[in-house]
C-alpha positions in Angstrom: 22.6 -32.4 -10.3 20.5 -34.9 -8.4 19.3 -38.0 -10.1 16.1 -38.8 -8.8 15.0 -42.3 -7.8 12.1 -42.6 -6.6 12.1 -43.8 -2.9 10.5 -46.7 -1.7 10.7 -46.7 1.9 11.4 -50.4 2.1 14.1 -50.0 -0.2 17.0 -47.4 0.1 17.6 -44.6 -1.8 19.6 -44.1 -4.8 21.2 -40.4 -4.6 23.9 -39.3 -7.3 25.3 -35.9 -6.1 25.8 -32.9 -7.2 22.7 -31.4 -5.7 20.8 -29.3 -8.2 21.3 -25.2 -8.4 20.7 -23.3 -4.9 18.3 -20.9 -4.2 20.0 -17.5 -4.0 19.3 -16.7 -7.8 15.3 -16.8 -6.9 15.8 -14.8 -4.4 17.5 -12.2 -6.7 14.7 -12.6 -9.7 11.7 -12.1 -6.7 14.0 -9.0 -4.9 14.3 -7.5 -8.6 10.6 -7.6 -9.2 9.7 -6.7 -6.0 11.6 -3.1 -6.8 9.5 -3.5 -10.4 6.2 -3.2 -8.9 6.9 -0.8 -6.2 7.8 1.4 -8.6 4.6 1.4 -10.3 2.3 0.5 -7.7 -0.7 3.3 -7.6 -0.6 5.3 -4.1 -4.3 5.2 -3.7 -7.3 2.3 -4.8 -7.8 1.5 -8.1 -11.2 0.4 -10.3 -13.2 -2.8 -10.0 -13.3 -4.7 -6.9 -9.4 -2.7 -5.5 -10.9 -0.4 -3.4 -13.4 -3.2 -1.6 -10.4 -4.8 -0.7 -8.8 -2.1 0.3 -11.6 -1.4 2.9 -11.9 -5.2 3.5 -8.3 -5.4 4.5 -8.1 -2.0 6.6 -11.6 -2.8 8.3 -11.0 -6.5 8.5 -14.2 -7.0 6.7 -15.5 -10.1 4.2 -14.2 -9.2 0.6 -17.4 -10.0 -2.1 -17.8 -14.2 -2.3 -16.0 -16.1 -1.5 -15.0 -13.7 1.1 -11.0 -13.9 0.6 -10.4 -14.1 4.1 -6.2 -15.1 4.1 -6.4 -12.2 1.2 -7.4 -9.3 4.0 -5.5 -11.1 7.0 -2.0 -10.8 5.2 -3.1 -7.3 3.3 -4.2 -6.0 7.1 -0.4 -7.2 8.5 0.7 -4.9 5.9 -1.0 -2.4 6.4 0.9 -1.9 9.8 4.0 -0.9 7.6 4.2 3.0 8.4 4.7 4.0 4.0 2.8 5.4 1.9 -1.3 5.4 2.3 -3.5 2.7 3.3 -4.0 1.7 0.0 -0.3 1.4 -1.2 0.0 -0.9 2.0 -2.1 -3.1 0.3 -1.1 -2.8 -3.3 2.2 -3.5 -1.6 1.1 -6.8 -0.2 0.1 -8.1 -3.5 3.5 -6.7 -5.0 5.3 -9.0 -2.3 2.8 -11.8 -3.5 4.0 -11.4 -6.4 7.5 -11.2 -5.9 6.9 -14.4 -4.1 5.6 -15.9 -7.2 8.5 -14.9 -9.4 11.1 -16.4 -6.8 9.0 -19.8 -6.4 8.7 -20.1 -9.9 12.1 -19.9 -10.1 12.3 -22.8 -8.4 10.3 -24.4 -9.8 11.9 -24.3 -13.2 15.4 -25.1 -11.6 14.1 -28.5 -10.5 12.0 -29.4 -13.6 14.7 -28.5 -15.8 17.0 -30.1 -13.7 15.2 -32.9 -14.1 14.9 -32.7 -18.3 18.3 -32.6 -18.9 20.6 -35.8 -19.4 22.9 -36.3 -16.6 26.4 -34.4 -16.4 29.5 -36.6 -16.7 32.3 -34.9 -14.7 32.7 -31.6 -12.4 33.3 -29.5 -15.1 29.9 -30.9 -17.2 28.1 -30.3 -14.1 28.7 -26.7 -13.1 28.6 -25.7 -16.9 25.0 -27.7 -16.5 23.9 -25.8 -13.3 24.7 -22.1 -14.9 22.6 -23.0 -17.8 19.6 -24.4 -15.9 20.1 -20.7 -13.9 20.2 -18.6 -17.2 17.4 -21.0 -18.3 15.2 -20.7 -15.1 15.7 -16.9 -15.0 14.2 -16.3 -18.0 11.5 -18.4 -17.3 10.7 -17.0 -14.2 11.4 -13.1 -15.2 8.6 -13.9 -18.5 5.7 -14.4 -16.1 7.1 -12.5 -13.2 6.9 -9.5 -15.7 4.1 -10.3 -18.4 1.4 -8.0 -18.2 -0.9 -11.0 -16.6 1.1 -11.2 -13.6 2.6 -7.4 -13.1 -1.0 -6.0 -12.9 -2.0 -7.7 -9.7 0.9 -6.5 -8.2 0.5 -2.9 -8.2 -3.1 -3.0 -7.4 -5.2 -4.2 -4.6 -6.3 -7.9 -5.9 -6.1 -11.6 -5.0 -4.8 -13.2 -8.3 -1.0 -12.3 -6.9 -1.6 -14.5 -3.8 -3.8 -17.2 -5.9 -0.3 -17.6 -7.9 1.7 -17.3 -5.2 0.0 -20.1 -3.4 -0.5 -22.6 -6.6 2.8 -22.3 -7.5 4.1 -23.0 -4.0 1.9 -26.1 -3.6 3.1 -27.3 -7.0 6.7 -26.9 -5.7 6.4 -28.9 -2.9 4.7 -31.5 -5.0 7.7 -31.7 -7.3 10.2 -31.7 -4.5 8.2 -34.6 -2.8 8.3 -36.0 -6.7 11.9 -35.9 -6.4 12.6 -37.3 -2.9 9.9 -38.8 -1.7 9.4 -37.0 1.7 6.3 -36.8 3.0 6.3 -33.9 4.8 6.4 -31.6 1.5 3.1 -33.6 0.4 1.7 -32.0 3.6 3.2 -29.3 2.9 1.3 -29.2 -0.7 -1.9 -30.1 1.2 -1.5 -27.4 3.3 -0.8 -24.6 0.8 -3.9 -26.2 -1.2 -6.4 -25.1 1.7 -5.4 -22.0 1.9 -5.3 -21.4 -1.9 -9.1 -22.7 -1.6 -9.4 -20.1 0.9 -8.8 -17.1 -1.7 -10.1 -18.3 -4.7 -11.6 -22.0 -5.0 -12.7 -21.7 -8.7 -9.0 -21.2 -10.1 -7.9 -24.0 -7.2 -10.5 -26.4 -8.4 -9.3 -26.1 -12.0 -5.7 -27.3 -10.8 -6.9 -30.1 -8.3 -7.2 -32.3 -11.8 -3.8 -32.1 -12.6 -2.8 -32.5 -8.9 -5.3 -35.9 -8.8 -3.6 -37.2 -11.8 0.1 -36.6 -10.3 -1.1 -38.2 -7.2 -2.4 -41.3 -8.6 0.5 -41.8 -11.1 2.6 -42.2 -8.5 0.1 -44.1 -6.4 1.4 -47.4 -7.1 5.0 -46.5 -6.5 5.0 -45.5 -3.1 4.8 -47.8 -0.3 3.0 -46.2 2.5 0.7 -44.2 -0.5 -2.3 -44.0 1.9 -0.5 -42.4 4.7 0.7 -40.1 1.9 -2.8 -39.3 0.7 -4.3 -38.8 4.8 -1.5 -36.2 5.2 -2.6 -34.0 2.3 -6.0 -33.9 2.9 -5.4 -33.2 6.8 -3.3 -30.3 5.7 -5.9 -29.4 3.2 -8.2 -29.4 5.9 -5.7 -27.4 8.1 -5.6 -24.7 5.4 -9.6 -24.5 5.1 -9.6 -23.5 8.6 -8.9 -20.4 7.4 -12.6 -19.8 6.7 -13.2 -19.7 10.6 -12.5 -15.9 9.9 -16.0 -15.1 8.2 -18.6 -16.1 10.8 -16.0 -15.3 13.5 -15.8 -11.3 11.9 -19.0 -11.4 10.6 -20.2 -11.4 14.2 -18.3 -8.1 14.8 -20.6 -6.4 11.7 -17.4 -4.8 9.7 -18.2 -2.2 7.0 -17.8 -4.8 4.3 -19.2 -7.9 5.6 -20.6 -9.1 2.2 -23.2 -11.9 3.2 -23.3 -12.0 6.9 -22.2 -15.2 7.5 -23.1 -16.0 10.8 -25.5 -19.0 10.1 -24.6 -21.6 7.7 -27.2 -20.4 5.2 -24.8 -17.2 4.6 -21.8 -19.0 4.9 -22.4 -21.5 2.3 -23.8 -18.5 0.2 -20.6 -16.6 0.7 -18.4 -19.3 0.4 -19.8 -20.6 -2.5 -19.7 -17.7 -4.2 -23.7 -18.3 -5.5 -24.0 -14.6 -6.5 -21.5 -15.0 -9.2 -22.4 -18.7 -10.6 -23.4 -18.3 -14.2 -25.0 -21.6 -16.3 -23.1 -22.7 -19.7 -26.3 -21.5 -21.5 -26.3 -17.7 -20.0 -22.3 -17.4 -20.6 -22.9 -18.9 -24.3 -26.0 -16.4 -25.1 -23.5 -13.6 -24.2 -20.6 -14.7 -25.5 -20.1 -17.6 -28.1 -17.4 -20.1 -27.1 -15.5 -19.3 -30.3 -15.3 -15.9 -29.3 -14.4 -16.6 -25.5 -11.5 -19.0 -26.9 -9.7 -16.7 -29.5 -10.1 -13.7 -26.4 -8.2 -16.2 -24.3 -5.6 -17.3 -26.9 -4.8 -13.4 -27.5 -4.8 -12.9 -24.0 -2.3 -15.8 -23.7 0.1 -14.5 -26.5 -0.3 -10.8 -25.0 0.5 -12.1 -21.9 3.4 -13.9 -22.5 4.3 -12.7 -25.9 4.2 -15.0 -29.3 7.6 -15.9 -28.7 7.5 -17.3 -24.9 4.1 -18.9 -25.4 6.1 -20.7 -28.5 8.6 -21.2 -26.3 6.3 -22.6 -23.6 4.3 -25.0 -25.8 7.5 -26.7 -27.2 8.6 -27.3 -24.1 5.6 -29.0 -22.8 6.5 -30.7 -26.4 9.9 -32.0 -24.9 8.7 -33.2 -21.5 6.4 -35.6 -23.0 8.6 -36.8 -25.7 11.0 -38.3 -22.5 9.7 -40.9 -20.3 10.8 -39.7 -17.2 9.1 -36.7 -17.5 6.1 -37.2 -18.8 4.5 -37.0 -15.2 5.8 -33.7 -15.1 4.4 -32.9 -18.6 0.9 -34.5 -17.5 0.8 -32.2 -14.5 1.8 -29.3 -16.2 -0.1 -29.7 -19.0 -3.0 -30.2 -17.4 -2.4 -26.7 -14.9 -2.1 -24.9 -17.8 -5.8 -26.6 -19.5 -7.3 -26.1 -16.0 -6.4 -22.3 -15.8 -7.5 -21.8 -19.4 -10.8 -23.3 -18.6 -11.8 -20.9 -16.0 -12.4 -18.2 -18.3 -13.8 -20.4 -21.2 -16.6 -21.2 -18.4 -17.3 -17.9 -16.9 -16.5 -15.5 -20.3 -13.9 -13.5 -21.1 -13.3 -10.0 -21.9 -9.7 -9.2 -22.8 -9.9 -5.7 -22.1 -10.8 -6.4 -18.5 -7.8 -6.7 -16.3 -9.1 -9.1 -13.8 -9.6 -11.4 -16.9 -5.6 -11.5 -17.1 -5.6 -12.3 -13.3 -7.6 -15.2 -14.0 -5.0 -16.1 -16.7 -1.7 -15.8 -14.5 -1.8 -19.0 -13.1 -1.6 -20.2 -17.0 1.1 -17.9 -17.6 3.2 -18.9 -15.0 3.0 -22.8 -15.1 3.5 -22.1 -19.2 6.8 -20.6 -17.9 8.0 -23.3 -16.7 8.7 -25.5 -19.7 9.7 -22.4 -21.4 12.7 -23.4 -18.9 12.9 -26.4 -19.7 13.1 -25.8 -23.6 15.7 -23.2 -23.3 17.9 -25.5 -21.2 18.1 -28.6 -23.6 18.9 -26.0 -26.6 21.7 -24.6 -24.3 23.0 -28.1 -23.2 22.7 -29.5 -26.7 24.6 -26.3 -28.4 27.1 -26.6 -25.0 28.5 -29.8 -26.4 29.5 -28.4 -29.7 30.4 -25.0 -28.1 30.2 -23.9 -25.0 30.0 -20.3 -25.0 27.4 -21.2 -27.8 25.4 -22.1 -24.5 25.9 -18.9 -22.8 24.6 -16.8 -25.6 21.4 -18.9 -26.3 20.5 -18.4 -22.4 21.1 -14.8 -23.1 19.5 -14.3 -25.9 16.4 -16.2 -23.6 16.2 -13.2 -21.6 15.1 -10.9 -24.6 11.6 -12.7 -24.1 11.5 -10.9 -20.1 12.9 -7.7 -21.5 10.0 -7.4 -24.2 7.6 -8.3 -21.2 8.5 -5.5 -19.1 8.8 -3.3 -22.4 5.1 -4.0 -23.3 3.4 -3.8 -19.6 5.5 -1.1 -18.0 2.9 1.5 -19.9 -0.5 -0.5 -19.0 1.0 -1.7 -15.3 2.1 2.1 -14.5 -0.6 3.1 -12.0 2.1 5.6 -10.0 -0.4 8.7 -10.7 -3.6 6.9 -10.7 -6.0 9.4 -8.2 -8.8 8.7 -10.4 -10.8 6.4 -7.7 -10.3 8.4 -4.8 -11.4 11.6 -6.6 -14.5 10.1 -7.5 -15.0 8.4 -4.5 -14.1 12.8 -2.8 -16.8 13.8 -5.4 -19.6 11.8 -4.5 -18.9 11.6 -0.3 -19.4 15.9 -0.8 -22.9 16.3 0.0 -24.8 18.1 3.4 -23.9 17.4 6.2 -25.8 14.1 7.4 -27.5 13.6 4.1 -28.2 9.9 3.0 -26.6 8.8 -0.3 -28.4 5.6 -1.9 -25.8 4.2 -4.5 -26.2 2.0 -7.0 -23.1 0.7 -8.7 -20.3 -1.8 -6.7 -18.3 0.8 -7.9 -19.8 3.6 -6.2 -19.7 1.8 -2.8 -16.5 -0.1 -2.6 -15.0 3.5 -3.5 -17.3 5.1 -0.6 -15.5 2.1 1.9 -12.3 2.5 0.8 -12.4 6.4 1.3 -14.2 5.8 4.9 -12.1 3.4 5.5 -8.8 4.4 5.1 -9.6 8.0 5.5 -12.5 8.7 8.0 -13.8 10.6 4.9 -17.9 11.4 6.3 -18.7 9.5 9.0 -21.8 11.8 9.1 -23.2 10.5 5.6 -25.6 7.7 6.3 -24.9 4.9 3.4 -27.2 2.5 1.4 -26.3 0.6 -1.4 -29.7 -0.3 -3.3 -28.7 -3.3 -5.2 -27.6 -5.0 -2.5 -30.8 -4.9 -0.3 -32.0 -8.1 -1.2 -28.3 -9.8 -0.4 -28.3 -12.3 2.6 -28.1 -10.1 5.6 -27.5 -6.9 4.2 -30.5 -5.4 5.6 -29.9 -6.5 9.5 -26.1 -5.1 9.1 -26.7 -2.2 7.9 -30.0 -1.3 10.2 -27.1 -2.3 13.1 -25.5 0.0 12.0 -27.6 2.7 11.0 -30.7 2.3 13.2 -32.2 5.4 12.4 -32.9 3.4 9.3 -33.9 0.5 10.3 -37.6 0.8 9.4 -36.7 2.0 6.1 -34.7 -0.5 5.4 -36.6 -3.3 6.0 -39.5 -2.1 3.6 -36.8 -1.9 1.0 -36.3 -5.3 1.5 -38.8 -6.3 -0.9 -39.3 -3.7 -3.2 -37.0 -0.6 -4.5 -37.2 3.0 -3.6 -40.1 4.7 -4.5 -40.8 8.5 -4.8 -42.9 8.9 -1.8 -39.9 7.0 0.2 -37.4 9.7 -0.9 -40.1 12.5 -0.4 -40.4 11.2 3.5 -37.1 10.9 4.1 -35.9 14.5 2.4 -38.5 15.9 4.5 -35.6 14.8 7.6 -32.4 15.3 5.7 -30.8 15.7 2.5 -31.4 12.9 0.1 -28.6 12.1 -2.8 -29.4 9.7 -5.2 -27.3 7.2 -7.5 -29.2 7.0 -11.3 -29.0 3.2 -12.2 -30.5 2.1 -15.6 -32.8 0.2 -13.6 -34.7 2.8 -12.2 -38.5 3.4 -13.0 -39.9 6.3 -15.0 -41.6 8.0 -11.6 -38.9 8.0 -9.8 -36.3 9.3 -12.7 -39.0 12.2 -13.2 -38.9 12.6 -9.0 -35.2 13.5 -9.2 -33.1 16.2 -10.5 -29.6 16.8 -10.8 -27.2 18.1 -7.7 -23.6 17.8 -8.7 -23.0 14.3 -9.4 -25.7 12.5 -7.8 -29.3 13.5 -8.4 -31.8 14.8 -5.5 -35.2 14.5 -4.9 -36.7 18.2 -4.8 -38.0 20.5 -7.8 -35.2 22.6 -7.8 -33.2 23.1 -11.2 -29.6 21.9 -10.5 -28.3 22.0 -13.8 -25.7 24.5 -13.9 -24.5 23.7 -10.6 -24.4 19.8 -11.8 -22.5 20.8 -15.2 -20.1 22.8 -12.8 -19.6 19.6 -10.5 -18.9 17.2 -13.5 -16.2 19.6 -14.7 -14.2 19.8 -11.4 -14.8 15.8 -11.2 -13.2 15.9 -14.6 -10.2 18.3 -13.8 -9.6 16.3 -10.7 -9.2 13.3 -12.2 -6.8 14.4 -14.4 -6.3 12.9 -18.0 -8.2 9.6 -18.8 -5.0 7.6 -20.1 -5.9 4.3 -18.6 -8.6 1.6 -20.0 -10.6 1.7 -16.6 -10.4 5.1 -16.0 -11.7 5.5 -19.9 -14.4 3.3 -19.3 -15.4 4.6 -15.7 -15.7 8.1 -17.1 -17.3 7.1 -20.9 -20.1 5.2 -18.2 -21.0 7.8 -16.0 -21.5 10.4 -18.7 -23.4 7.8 -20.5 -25.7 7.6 -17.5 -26.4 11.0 -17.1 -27.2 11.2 -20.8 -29.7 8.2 -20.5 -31.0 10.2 -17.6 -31.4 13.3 -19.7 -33.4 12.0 -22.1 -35.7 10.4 -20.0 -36.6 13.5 -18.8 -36.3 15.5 -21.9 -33.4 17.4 -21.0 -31.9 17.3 -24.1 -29.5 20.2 -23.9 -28.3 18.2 -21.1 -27.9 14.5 -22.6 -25.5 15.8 -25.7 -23.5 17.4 -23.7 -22.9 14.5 -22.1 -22.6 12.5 -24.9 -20.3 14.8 -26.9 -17.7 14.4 -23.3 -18.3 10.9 -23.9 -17.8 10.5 -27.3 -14.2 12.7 -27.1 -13.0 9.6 -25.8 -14.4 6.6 -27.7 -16.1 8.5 -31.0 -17.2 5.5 -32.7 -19.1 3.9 -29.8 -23.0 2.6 -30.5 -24.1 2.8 -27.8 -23.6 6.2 -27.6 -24.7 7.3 -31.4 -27.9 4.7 -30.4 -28.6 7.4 -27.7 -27.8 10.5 -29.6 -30.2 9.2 -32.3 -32.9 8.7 -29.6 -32.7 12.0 -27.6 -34.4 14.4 -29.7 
């Protein structure tokens, strides 16, 4: 154990040995995980924004706002691996994120729980001590490293592995620095910081709070403080640099190069991440903060089971309740209240997995006390017993074997195809036809395919929705000049009828149904497999046909985006059916849907409508 004094550089340090547990035991939990998440990592893209990251990293484009730069630099370095697909590359970068995470945390709950526990008298007191702050940490670490929150972003193309990975490196080097005073791992902190602002500055922002606070509490103990402070934010600053990337590729016109930010209009649109900004008043109309709160506090016991988040809380309980670590409780204390924020201020759905990305920086910082509780019941029971100690630590790890118990079935994505077979279906059109899409969906599948595939290069490509986005008109008419004049009349106003009309009269036209199209042009388009075309043709049968293969190929629907993917786009085709009186057409489509969620209202809303 090392008893920490805090070191005063005009006064010399007070060091008791023996040094606190080594590292090879985190290195064991994050190797063990690592194999966890291999194993059920998908070996293609998955829903949601997965496969735009996929392209992203493959293309070396700019990822949706904030434009995750370091997120497609490190996924495009492993993409160079020669296993699996593409897509697994990157699904395999966030697993090694991950890992990361797991083996930091570790770590981190050594030295915290180090820190908790009264100091050992004697050599034999002090390696009983350090097995018990192993078991202790362990368990810790292997309850987040596992949890649901955590184990999704690693077997899926995301950012919230590396958002952890980062925060929780940045909080160990502030807790080492805490320790020892070295000034180097405040840089070090600083550092990590910019690039966690880098990848996601909302979740970052949360934490810099609790960072502030453990700054300033030691403010007045430290004698060259302000040299301390000018180091971190010159690292910080370091770190940002990373965001050079975005004008820098943006200037090469990638496939995904959300925002164009080669003037500092776009790049403080991108980087700010404007497009998603939602007031308190909107996220309160949709959902009350009541509701947000108890889907965040179910999320949170999900997450990390009632038992660990128990654990967790009492823990935090127990740091406070000592005054020498009651910094330590402040910081992470306030970690945890930062993370939980995030989705009290944007809304919450707890069905939505990127929901439980947001809360894995809570999860894993809740972890850590969790340590520390389950060390101080081992040392107290040690001096009555000491095998007494051994079994409490053991019976600790029954928390991480529920964990993986309850998220190997929802984390399983090994025969997830359901993306790319969508993403097959809708690039199978005539040869050079133009496809206007109109879901994020739609299109991050179409780059991931293109991307990592070559699927179509003859397909000409226009997203609808996005045609009023800073710059999206200028990239794509680079890149697609035949449609350049096009293009720029959509700028202002959306497709019309006579716009398709012209354009068929060239090449084949496939259309994307949106809710948000008008009545003339719904009534100007008619089914063709599973996009609609703009002829008076009957494509009915051939479009039933179409969905059915889609169907087959996608095998069953046993996962809750997969569920919800498929429940949406036979929704859609109902809505469009009845628009245009097709009503043969809509029940069909909303008997498939309701096979797999029969009570929904939406659905018996429509049925009741379509007559």
């Amino acid at each position: 154990m090392q008893s920490r004094v805090r070191i005063n550089r005009s006064e010399p340090a007070a060091v008791a040995a023996p040094t606190t547990p080594g590292r090879a035991l985190p290195a064991a939990l994050g190797l063990g995980t690592l194999l966890v998440y291999v194993l059920l990592a998908g070996p293609t893209f998955y829903w949601l924004d997965s496969s735009e990251l996929v392209a992203a990293a493959q293309g070396l484009g700019i990822a949706h706002p904030p434009g995750h730069p370091l997120a497609s630099l490190l996924a495009k370095l492993v993409t160079l691996i020669p296993v699996g697909t593409l897509a697994f590359r990157v699904s395999l970068c966030c697993a090694l994120q991950a890992a990361a995470t797991t083996a930091l945390l570790a770590r981190l709950c050594q030295l915290v729980a180090d820190e908790a526990l009264p100091p050992a008298e004697g050599d034999k007191a002090a390696a009983r001590r350090r097995r018990i702050v192993q078991l202790a940490s362990a368990a810790a670490a292997l309850t987040a490293g596992l949890s649901y929150a955590l184990a999704f972003q690693a077997v899926r193309a995301e950012v919230y592995a590396l958002n952890a990975m980062l925060l929780v490196a940045g909080v160990l080097q502030l807790v080492h620095w805490h320790r020892d005073g070295d000034r180097r791992r405040l840089a070090a902190a600083g550092l990590v910081a910019g690039l966690a602002l880098c990848n996601h500055h909302l979740l970052v922002a949360l934490a810099m709070p609790a960072v502030a606070v453990f700054l300033f509490a030691w403010r007045k103990r430290e004698a060259d403080s302000r040299r301390a402070a000018v180091a971190f934010v010159l690292a910080l600053l370091v770190g940002l640099a990373t965001l050079a990337y975005l004008p820098l590729r943006a200037a090469q016109n990638p496939r995904v190069g959300w925002g164009t930010p080669t003037t500092m209009a776009r790049f403080g649109w991108v980087v700010s991440a404007r497009l998603f900004m939602r007031t308190p008043g909107r996220v309160a109309k949709n959902q009350p903060l009541a509701e947000r709160a108890a889907g965040v506090g179910f999320a949170l016991m999900g997450a990390l089971g009632p038992a660990g988040a128990l654990l967790g809380l009492a823990g935090l309980y127990l740091l406070w309740r000592r005054q020498g670590t009651r910094q330590l409780a402040a910081l992470f204390s306030l970690l945890v209240l930062g993370n939980v924020t995030s989705p009290l201020l944007v809304g919450f759905d707890p069905f939505n997995p990127d929901a439980y990305g947001y809360l894995a920086v809570g999860v894993v910082f809740l972890a850590v006390p969790l340590a520390v509780l389950v060390a101080i019941v081992a040392d107290a029971l040690a001096s009555w017993r000491p095998a007494a100690a051994v079994v409490s630590c053991a019976l600790a790890l029954v928390v991480p074997a529920r964990q993986l118990w309850a998220a190997l079935p929802r984390a399983d994505l090994r025969a997830h195809w359901a993306a790319e077979e969508t993403a097959r279906a809708t690039l199978d059109q005539p040869p050079g036809a133009l496809l206007l899409t109109s879901f994020f969906e739609t299109i991050f599948n179409v780059w991931a395919l293109r991307e990592s595939a070559d699927a179509r290069p003859d397909l000409a490509v226009v997203h609808r929705n996005f045609r009023q986005q800073p710059g999206y008109v200028e990239r794509e008419s680079q890149r697609q000049p035949e449609l350049a004049r096009q293009l720029a009349r959509w700028r202002d106003r959306d497709v019309t009828p006579s716009d398709l009309r012209t354009l068929a009269a060239r090449r084949a036209v496939r259309f994307e149904y949106d809710l948000n199209v008008g009545d003339a042009l719904a009534r100007a388009l008619n089914p063709d497999g599973l996009l609609l075309q703009p002829d008076l043709s009957d494509g009915t049968t051939a479009h039933t046909r179409a969905i059915m293969r889609w169907r087959d190929a996608i095998g069953p629907v046993d996962d809750n985006e997969t569920r919800r993917a498929v429940v949406w786009t036979h929704y859609l085709w109902a809505h469009y059916a009845c628009r245009r009186q097709l009503s043969g057409l809509a029940h069909k489509h909303i008997a498939a849907a309701r096979e797999i969620v029969p009570g929904d209202r939406q659905l018996a809303k429509l049925a009741a409508s379509c007559r």
